[in-house]
PDB file with one MODEL, atoms N, CA, C and O in Angstrom:
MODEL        1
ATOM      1  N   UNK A   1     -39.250  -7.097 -30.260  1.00  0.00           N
ATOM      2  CA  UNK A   1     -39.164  -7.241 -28.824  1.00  0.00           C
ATOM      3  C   UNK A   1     -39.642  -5.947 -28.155  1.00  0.00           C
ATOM      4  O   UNK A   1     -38.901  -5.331 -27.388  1.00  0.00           O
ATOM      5  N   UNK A   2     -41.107  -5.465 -28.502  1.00  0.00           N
ATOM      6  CA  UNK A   2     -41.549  -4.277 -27.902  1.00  0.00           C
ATOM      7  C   UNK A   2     -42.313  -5.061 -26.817  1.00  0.00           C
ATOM      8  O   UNK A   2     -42.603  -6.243 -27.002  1.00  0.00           O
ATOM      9  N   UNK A   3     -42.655  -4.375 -25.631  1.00  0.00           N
ATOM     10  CA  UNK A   3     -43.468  -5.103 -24.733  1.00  0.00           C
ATOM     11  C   UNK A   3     -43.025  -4.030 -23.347  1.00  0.00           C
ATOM     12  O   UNK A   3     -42.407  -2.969 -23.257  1.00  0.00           O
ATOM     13  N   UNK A   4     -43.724  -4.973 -22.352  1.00  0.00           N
ATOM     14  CA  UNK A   4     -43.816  -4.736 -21.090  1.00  0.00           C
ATOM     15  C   UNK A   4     -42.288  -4.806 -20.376  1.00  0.00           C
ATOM     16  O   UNK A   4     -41.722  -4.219 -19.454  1.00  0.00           O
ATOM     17  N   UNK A   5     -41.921  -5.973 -21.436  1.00  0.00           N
ATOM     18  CA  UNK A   5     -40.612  -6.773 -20.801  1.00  0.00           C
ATOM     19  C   UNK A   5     -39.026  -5.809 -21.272  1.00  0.00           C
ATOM     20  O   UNK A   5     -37.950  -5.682 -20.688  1.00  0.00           O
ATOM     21  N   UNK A   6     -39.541  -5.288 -22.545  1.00  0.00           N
ATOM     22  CA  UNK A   6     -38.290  -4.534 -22.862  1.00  0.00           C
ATOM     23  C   UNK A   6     -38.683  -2.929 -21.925  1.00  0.00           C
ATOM     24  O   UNK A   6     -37.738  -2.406 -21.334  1.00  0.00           O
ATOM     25  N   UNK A   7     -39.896  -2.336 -21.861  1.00  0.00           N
ATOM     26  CA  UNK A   7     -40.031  -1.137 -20.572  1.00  0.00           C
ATOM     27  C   UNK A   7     -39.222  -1.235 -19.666  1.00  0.00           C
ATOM     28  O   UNK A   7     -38.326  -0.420 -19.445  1.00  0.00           O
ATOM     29  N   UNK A   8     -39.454  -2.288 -19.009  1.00  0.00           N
ATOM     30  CA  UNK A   8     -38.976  -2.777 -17.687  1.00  0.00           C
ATOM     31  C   UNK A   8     -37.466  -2.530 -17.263  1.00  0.00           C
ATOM     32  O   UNK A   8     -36.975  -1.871 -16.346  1.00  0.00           O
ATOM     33  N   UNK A   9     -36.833  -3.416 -18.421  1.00  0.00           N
ATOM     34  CA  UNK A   9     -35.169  -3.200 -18.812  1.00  0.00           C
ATOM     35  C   UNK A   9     -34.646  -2.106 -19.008  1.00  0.00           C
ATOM     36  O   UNK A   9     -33.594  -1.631 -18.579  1.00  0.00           O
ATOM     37  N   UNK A  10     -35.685  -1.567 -19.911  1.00  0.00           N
ATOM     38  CA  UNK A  10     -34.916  -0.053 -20.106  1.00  0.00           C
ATOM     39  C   UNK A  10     -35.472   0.761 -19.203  1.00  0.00           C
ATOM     40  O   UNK A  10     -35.063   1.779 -19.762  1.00  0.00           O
ATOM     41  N   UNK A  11     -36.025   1.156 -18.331  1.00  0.00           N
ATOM     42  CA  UNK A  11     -36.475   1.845 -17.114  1.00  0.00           C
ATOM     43  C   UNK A  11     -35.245   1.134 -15.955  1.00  0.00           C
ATOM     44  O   UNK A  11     -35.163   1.682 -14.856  1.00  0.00           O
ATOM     45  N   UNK A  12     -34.660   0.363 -16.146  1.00  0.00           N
ATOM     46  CA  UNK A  12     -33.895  -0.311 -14.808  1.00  0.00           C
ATOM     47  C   UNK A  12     -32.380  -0.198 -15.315  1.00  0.00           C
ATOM     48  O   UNK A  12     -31.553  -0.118 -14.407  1.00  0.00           O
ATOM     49  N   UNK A  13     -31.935  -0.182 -16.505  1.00  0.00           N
ATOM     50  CA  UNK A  13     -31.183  -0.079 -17.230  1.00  0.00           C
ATOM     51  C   UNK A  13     -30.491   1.628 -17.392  1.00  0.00           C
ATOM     52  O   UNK A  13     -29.327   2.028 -17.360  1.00  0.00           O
ATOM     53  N   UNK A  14     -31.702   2.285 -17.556  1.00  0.00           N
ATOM     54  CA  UNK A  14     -31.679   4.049 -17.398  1.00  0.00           C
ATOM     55  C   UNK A  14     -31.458   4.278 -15.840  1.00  0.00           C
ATOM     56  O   UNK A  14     -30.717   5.173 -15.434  1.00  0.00           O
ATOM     57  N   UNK A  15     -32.088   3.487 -15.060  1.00  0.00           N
ATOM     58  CA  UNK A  15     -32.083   3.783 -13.468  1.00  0.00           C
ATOM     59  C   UNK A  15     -30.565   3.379 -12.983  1.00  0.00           C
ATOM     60  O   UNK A  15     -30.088   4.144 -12.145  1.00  0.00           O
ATOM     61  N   UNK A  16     -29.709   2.229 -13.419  1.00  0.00           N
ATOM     62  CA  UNK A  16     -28.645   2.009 -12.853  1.00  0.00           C
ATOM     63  C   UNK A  16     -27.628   2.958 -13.679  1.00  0.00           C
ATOM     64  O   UNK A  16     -26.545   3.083 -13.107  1.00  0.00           O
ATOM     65  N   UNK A  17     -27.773   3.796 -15.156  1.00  0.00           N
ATOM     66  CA  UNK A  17     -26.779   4.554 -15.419  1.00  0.00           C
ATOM     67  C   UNK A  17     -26.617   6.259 -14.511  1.00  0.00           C
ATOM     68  O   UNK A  17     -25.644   6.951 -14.212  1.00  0.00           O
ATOM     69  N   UNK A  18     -28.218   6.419 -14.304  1.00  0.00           N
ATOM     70  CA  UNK A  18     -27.812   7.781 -13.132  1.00  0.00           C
ATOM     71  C   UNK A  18     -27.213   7.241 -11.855  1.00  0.00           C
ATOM     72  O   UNK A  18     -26.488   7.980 -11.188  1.00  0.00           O
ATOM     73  N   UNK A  19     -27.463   6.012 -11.469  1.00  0.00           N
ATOM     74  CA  UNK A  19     -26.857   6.120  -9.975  1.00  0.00           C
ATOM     75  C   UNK A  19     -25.764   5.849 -10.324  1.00  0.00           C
ATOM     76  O   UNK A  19     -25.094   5.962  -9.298  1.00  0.00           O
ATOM     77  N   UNK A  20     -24.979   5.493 -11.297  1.00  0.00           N
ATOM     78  CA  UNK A  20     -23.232   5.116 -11.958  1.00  0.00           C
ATOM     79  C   UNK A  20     -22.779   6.535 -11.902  1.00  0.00           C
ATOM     80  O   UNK A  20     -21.742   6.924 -11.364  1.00  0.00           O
ATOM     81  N   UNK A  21     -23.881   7.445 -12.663  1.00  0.00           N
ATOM     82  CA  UNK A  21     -22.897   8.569 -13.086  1.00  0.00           C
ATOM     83  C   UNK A  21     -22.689   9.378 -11.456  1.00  0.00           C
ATOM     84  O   UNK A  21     -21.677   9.924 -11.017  1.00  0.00           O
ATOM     85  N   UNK A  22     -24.187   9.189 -10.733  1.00  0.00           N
ATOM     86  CA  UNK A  22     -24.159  10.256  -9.383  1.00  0.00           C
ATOM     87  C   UNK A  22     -22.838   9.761  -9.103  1.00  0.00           C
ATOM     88  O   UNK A  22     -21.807  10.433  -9.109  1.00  0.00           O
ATOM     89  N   UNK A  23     -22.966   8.367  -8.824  1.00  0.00           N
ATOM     90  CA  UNK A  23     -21.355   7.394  -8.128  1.00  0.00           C
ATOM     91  C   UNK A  23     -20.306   8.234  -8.303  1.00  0.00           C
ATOM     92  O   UNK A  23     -19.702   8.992  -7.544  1.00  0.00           O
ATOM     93  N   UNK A  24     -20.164   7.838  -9.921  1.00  0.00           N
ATOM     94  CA  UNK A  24     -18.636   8.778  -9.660  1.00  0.00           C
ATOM     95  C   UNK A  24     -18.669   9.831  -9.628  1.00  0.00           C
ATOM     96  O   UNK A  24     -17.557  10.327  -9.448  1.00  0.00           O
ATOM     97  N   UNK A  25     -19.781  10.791  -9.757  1.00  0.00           N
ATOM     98  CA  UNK A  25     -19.325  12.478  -9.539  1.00  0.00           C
ATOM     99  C   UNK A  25     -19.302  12.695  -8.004  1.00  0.00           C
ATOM    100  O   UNK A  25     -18.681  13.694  -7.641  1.00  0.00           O
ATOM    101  N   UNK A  26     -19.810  12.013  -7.145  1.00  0.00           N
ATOM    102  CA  UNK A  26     -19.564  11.771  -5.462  1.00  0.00           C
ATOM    103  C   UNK A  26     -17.708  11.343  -5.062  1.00  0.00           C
ATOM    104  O   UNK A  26     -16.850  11.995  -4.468  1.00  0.00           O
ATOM    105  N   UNK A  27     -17.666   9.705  -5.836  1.00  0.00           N
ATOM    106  CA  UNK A  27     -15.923   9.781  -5.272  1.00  0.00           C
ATOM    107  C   UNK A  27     -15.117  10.353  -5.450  1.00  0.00           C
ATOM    108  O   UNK A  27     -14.817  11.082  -6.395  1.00  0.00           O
ATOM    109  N   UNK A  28     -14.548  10.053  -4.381  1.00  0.00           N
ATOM    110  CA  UNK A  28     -12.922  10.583  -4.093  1.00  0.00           C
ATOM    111  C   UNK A  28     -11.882  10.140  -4.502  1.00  0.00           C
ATOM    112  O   UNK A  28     -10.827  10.700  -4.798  1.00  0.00           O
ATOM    113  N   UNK A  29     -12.352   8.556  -4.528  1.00  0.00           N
ATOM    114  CA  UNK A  29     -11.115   7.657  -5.250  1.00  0.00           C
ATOM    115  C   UNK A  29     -11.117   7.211  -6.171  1.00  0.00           C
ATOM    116  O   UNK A  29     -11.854   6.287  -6.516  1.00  0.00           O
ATOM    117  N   UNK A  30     -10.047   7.906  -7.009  1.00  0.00           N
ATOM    118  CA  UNK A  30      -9.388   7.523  -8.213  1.00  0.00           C
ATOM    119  C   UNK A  30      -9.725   6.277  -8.723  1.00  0.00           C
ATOM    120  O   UNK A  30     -10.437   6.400  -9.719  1.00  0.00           O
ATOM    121  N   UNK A  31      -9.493   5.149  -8.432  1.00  0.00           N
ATOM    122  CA  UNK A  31      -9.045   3.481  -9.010  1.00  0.00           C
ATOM    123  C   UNK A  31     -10.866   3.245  -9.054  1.00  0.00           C
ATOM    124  O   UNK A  31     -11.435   2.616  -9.945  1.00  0.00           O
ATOM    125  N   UNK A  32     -11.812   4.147  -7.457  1.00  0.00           N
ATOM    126  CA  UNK A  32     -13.433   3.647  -7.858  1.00  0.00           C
ATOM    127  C   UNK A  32     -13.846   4.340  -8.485  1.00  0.00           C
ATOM    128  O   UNK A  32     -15.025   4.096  -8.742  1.00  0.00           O
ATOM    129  N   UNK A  33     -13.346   5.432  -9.059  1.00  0.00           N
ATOM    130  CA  UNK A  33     -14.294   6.397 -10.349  1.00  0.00           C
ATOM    131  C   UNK A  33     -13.774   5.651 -11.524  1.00  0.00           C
ATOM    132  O   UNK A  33     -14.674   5.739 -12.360  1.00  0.00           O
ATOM    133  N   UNK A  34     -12.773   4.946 -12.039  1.00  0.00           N
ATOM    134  CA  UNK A  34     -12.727   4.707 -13.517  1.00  0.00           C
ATOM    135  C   UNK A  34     -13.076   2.945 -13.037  1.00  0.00           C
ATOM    136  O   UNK A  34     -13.578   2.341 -13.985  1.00  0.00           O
ATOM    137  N   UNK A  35     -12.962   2.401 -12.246  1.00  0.00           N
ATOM    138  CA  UNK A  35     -14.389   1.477 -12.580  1.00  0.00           C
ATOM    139  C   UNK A  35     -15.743   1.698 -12.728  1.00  0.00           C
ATOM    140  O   UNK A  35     -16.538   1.066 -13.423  1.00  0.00           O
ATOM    141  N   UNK A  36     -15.998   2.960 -11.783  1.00  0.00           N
ATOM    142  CA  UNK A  36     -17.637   2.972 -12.374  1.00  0.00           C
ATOM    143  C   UNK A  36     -17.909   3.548 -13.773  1.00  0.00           C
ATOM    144  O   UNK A  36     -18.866   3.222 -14.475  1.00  0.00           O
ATOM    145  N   UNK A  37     -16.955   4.442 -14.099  1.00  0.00           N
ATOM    146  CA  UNK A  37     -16.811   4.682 -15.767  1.00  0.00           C
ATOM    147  C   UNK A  37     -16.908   3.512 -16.576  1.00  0.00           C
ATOM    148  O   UNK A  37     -17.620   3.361 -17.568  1.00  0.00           O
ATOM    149  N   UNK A  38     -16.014   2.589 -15.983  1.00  0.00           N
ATOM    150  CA  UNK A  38     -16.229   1.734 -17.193  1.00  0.00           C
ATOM    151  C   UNK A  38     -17.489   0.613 -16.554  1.00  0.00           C
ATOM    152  O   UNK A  38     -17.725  -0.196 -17.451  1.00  0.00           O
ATOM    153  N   UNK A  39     -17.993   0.442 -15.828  1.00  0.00           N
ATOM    154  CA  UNK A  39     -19.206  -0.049 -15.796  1.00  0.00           C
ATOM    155  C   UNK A  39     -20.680   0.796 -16.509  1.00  0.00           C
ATOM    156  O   UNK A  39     -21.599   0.394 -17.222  1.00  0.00           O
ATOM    157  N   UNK A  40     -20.319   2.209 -15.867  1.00  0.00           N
ATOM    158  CA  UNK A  40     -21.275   2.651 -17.005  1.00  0.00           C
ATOM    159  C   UNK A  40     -21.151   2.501 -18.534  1.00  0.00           C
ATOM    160  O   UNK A  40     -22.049   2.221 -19.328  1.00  0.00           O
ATOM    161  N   UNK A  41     -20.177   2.684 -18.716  1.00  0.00           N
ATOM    162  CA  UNK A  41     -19.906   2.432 -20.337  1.00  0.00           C
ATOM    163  C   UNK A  41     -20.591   0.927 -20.744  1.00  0.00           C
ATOM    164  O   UNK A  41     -21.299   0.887 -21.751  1.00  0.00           O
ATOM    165  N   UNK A  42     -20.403  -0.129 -20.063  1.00  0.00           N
ATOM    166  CA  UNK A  42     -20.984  -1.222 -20.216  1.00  0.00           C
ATOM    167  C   UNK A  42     -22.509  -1.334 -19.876  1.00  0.00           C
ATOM    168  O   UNK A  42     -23.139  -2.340 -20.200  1.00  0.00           O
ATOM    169  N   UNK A  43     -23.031  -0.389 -19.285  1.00  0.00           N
ATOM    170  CA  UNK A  43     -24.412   0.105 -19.449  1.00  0.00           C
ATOM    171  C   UNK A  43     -24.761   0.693 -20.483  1.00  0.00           C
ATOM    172  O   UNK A  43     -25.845   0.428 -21.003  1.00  0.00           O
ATOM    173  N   UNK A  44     -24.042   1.478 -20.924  1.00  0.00           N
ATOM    174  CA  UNK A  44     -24.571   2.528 -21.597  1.00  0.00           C
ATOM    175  C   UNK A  44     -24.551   1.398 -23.383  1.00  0.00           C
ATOM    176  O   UNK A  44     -25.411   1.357 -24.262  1.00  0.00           O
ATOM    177  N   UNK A  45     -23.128   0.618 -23.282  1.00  0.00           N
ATOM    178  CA  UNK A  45     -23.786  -0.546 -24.312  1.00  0.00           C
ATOM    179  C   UNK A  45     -24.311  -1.519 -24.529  1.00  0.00           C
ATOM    180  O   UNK A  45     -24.299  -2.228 -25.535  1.00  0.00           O
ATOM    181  N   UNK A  46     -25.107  -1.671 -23.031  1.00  0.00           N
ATOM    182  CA  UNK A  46     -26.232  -2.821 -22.877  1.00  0.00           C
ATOM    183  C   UNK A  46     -27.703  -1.997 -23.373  1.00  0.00           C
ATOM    184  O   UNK A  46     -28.745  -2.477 -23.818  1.00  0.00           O
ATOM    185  N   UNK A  47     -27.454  -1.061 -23.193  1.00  0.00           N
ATOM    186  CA  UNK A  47     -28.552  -0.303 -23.922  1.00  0.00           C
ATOM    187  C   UNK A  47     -28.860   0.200 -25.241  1.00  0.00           C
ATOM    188  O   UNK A  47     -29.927   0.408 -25.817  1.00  0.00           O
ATOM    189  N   UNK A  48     -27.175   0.396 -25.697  1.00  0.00           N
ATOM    190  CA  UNK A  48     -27.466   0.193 -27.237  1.00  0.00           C
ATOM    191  C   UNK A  48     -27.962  -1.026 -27.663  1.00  0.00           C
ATOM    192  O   UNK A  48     -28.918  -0.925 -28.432  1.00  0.00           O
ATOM    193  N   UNK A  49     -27.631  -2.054 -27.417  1.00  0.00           N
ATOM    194  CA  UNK A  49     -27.823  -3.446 -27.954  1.00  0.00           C
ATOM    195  C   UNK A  49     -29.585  -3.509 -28.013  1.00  0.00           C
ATOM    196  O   UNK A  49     -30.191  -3.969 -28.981  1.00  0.00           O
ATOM    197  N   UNK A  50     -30.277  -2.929 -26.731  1.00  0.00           N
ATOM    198  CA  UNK A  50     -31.333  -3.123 -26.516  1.00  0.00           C
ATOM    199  C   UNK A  50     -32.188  -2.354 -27.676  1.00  0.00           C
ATOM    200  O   UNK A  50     -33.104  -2.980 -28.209  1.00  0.00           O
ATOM    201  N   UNK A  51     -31.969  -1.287 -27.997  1.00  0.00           N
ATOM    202  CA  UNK A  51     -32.400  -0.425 -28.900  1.00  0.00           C
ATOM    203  C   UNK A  51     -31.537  -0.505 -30.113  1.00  0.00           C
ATOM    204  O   UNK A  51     -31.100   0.451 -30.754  1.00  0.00           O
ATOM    205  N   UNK A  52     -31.349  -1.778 -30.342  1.00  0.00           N
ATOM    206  CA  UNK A  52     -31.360  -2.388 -31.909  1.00  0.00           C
ATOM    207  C   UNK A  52     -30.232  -1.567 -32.440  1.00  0.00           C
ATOM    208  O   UNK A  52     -30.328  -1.144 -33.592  1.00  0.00           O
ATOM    209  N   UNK A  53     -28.896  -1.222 -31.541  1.00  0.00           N
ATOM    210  CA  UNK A  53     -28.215  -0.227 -32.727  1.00  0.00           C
ATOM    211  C   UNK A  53     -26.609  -1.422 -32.250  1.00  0.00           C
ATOM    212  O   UNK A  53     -25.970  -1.169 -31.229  1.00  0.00           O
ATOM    213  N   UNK A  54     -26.284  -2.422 -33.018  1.00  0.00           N
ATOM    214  CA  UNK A  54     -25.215  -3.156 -32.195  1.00  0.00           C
ATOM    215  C   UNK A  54     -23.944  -2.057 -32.434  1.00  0.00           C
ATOM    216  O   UNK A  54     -23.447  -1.532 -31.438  1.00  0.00           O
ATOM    217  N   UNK A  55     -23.504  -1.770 -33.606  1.00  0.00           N
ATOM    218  CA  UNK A  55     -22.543  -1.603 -34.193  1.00  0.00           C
ATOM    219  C   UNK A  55     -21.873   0.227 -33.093  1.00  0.00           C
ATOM    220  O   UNK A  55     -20.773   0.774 -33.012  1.00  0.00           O
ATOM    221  N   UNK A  56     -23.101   0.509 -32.555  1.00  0.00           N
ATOM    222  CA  UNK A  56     -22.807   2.123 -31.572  1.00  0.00           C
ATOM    223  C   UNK A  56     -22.940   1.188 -30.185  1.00  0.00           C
ATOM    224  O   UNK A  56     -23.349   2.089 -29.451  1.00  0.00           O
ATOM    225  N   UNK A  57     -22.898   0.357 -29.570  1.00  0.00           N
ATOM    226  CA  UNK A  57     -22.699  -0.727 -28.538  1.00  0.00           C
ATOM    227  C   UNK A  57     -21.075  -1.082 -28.430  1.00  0.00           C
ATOM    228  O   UNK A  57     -20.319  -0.754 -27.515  1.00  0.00           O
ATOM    229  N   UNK A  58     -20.757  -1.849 -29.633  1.00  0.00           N
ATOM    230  CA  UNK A  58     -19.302  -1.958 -29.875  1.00  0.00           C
ATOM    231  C   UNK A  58     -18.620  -1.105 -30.223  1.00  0.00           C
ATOM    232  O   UNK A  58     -17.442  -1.358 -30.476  1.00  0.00           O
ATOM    233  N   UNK A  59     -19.200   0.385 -30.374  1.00  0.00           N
ATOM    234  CA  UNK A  59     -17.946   1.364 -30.474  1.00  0.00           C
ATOM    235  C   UNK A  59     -17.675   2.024 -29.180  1.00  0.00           C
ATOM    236  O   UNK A  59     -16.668   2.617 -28.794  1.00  0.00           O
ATOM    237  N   UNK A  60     -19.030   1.740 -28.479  1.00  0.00           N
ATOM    238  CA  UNK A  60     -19.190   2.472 -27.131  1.00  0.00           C
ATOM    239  C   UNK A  60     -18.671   1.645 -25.918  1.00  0.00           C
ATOM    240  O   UNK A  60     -18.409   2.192 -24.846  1.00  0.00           O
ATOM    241  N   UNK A  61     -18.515   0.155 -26.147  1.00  0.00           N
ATOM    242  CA  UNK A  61     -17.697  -0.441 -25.101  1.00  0.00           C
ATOM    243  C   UNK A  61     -16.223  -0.379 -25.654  1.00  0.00           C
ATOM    244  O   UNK A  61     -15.388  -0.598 -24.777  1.00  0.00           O
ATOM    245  N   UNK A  62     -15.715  -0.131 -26.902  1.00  0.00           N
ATOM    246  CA  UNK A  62     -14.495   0.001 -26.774  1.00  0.00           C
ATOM    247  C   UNK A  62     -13.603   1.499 -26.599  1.00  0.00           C
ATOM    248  O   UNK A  62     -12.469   1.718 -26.173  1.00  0.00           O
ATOM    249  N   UNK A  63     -14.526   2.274 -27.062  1.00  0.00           N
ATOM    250  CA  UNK A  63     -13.936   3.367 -26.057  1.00  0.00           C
ATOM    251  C   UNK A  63     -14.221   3.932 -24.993  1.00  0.00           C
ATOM    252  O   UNK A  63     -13.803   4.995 -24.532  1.00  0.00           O
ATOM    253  N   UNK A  64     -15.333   2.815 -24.390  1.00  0.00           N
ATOM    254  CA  UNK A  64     -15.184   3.228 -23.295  1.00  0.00           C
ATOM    255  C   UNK A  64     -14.203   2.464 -22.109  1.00  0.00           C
ATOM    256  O   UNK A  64     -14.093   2.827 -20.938  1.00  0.00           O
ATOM    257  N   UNK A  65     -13.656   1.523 -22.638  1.00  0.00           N
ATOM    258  CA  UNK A  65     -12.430   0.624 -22.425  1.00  0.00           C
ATOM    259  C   UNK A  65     -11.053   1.130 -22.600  1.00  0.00           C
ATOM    260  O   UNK A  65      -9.997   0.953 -21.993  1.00  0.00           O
ATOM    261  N   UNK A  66     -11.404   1.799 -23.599  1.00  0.00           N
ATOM    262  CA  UNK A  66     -10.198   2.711 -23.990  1.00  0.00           C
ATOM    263  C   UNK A  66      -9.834   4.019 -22.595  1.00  0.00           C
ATOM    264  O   UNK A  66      -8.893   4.153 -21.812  1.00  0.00           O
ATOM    265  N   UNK A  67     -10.928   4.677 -22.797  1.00  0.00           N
ATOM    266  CA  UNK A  67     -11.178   5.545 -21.712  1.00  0.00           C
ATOM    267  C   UNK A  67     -10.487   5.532 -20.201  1.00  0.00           C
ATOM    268  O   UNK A  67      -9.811   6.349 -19.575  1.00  0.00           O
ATOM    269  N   UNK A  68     -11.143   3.802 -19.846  1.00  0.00           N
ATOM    270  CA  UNK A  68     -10.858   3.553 -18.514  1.00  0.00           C
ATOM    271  C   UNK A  68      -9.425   2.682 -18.615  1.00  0.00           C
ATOM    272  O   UNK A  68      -8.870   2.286 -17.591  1.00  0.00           O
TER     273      UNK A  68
ENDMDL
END
């Protein structure tokens, strides 16, 4: 699945984890910084998955579950 189509994803995929991380290093509130933590975390293992590594996907959504 190399192509135009996986660029795309991962260029949009990389683009929504900086504006997650700017997110929470901007708030103020508590309860909206550890949701965007754990939404990034769920980025950050939609992107493992993408780059063929599942098994660092499922360690990375569960601590990052853990985390939040």
């Amino acid at each position: 699945m190399m192509g135009l189509e996986t660029d795309i994803i991962n260029v949009f995929i990389l683009t929504m984890l900086v504006v997650t991380a700017v997110g929470v290093m901007w708030l103020r509130d508590l309860l909206a910084a550890v949701m965007l933590t754990g939404f990034y975390s769920l980025l950050s293992a939609c992107w493992m998955v993408i780059l063929d590594a599942p098994d660092v996907a499922y360690t990375e959504a569960a601590v990052g579950a853990g985390v939040s």
